[in-house]
N, C-alpha and C positions, 0 to 999 in steps of 0.2 A: 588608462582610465583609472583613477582615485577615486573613484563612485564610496561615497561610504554606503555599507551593507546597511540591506534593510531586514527589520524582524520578519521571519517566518513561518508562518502555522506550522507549515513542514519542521523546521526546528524546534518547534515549539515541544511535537508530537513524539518526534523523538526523544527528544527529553526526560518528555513522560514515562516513555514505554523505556528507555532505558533506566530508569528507578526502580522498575516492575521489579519484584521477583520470579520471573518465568519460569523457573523450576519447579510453580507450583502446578503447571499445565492447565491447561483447560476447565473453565468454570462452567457449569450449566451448558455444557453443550449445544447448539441450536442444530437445527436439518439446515439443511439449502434446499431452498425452494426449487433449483433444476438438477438437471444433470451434468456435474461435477467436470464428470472422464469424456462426456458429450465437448464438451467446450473447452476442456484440454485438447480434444484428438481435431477437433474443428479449426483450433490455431496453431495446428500444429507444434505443440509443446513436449517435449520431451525431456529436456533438462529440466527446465522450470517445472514440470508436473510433479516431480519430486518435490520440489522446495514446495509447490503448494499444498501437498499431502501432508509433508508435515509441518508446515505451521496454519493447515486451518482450522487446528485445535484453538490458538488465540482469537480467532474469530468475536467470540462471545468477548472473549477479556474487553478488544479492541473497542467493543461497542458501548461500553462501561465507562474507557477511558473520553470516549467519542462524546457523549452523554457530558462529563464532568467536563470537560473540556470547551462545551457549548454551553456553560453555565457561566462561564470569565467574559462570552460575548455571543453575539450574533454571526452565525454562517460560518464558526471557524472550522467546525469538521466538513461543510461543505465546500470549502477554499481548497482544503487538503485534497478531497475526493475531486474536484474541479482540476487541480492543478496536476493529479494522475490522469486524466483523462483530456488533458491536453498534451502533456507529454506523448501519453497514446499516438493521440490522432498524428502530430506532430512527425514521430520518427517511424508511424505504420508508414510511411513514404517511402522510407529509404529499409527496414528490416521490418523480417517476419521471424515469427515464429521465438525460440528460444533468444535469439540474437535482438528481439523485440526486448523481450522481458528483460534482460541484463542492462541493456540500454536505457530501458525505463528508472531502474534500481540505480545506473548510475546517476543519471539525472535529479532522483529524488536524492542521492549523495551529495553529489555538488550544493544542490541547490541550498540542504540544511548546512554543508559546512561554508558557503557562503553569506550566509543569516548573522547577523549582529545578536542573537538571540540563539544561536547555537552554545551548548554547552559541553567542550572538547571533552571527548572519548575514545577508547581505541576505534581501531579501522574495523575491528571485527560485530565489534558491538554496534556503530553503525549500521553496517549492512546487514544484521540480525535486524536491526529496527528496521532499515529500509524496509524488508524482505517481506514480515509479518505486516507493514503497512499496504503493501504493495497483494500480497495476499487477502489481505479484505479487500481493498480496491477491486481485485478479480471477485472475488465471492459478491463485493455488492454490484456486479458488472458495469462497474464505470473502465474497467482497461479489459479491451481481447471483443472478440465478436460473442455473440449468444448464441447458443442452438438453435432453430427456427423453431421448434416445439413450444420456448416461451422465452420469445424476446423480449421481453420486459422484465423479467426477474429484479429482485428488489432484495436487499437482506436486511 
């Protein structure tokens, strides 16, 4: 298959967040609307509850770049968050839990270094962007189930 690649938001996103300075941590902190460790222990996350402990500090940043980001056009931070939550639904078939969330992160991998609109970077700084994107995706719960206390949560 010689398909030439097509631009994607996902590449796009990381892009961005890879320019960041992350070092500066966390801006403006927000709460999350539910319970965190509820909907870790619920999807059975144990690896991953790590990585989302520590990058739900960019939470706030993410929503900033999310913001600028849907200023170049229409729906593109919701393509990204659409496009997590299809990957979701997609491979909750075949893994759960920790082996979900890795799965996920490889997926949003692929899919940015397959973009024509991908802008080459190490392997680690990737999956630093994957990670902290893939981390909001859970905080705004489009990827993992909700606690029943409030399935609707929204960030």
């Amino acid at each position: 298959n010689d398909a030439i690649p097509s631009e994607s938001n996902i590449a796009a996103l990381i892009n961005i967040i890879g320019s960041e300075d992350l070092s500066l941590g966390a801006q403006n902190s927000s709460t999350i609307p539910f319970n965190v460790e509820a909907k870790i222990e619920l999807n059975g996350l144990e690896v991953a509850a790590e990585i989302i402990e520590y990058h739900k500090i960019y939470h706030p940043r993410i929503d900033k770049i999310y913001a600028s980001f849907d200023e170049a056009g229409r729906n593109k931070s919701t393509s990204v968050l659409h496009a997590f939550n299809r990957f979701y639904l997609q491979l909750s078939r075949q893994y759960k839990g920790d082996d979900l969330y890795f799965e996920i992160i490889q997926h949003v991998m692929n899919a940015a270094k397959n973009s024509s609109n991908f802008q080459p970077t190490t392997l680690e700084e990737l999956e630093l962007s994957s990670n902290i994107i893939a981390v909001d995706a859970f905080l705004r719960c489009r990827i993992f189930k909700n606690p029943k206390e409030n399935k609707h949560a929204t960030v």
